[in-house]
C-alpha positions in Angstrom: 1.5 -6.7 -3.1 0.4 -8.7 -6.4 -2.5 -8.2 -8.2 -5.3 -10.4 -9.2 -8.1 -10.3 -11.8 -7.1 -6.5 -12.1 -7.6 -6.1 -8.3 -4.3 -5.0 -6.3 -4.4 -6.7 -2.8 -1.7 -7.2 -0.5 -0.6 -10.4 1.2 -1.5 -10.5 5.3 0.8 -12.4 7.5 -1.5 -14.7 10.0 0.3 -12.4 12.8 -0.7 -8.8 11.4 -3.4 -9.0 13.9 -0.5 -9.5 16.9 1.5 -6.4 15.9 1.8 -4.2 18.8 0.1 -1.5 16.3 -3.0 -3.2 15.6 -3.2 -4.7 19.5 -3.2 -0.9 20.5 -5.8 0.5 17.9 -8.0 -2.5 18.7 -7.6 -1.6 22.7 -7.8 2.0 21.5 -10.8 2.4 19.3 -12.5 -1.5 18.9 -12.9 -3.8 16.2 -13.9 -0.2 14.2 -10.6 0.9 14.7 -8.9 -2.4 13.6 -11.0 -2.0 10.9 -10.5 1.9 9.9 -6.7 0.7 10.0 -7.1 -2.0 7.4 -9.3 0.5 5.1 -6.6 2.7 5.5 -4.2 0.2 4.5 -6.3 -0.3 1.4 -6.6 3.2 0.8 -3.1 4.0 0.5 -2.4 0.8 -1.4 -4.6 2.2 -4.2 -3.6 5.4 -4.2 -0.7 6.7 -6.9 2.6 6.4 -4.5 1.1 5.3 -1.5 0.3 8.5 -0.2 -2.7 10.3 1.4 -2.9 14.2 1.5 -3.8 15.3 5.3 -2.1 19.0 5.0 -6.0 20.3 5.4 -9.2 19.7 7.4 -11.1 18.8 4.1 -8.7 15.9 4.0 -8.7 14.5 7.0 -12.9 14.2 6.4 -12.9 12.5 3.5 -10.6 10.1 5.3 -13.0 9.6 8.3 -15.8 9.2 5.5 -13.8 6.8 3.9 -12.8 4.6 6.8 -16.2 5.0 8.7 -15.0 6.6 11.6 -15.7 10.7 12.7 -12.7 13.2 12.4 -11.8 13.0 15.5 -11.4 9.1 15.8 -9.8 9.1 12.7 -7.0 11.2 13.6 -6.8 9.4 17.1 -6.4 6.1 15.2 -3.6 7.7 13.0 -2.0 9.2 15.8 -1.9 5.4 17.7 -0.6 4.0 14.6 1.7 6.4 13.7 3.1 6.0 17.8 3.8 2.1 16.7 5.4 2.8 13.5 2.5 1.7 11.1 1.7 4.5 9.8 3.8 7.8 9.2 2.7 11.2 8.3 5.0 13.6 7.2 4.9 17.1 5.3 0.8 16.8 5.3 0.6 13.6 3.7 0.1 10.2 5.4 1.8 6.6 4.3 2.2 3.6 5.5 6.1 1.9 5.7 4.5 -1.6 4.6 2.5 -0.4 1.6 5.5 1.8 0.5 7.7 -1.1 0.4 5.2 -3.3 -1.2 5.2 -0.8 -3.9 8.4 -0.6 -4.6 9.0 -4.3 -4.3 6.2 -4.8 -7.0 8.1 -1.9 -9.2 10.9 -4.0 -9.0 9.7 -6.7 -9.7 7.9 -5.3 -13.0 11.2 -3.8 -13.9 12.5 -7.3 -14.0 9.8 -8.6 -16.0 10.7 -5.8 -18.4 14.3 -6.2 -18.6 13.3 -10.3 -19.2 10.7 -10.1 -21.9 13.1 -7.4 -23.7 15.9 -9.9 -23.6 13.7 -12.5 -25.0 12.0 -10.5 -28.0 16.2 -9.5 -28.7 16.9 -13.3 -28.1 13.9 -14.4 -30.9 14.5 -11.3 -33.2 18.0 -12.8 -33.5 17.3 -16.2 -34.2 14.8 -15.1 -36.5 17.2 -13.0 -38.3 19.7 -15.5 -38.2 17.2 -18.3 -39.8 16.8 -16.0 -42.6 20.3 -15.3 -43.3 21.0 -18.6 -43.1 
């Protein structure tokens, strides 16, 4: 996962359509469910830690609202996804195992930027320093 112009997207392999998991939803539930899948992708990817709250009824309909599907779809389309591994849900809340490691690849990956522009401004602070006592 990167971002772009302020945008967070995350990459998609050419065979992301060939997973078992999105084969099944498609068979499942159609192009809408293919679809519901990649909104719920999307959803998670923006929200704080990857994770969706599904512990009540109230949830699970703004999800279906979100992804365009009724309750009952929505759930189905979980439930075949979750089967397949590609989504998990888990003490009422709902992630996805490729958006959670995205996320912590990208932390890492910020935490290395970090630790490199601290060890640069050090690396100039000194030189300046050292041009002035010298």
């Amino acid at each position: 996962m990167a971002t772009r112009g302020g945008g967070v997207y995350f990459p998609v392999d050419a065979g992301f359509c060939d997973t078992q998991a999105a084969r099944q939803v498609t068979r499942r539930y159609g192009a809408e469910g293919f679809l519901a899948y990649v909104r719920l992708l999307c959803m998670l990817l923006r929200e704080d830690g990857g994770r969706l709250s599904v512990g009540l009824d109230e949830d699970w309909e703004d999800i279906a609202d979100q992804v365009g599907l009724d309750c009952d779809a929505t759930r189905g389309v979980v439930s075949c996804l979750a089967h397949y591994g590609a989504l998990v849900v888990e003490d009422g809340t709902l992630f996805s195992p490729l958006v959670s490691s995205g996320i912590a690849a990208r932390e890492d990956i910020s935490e290395k930027r970090r630790a490199a522009a601290q060890a640069r401004w050090e690396r100039m602070n000194a030189a300046r320093k050292e041009k002035k006592e010298g």
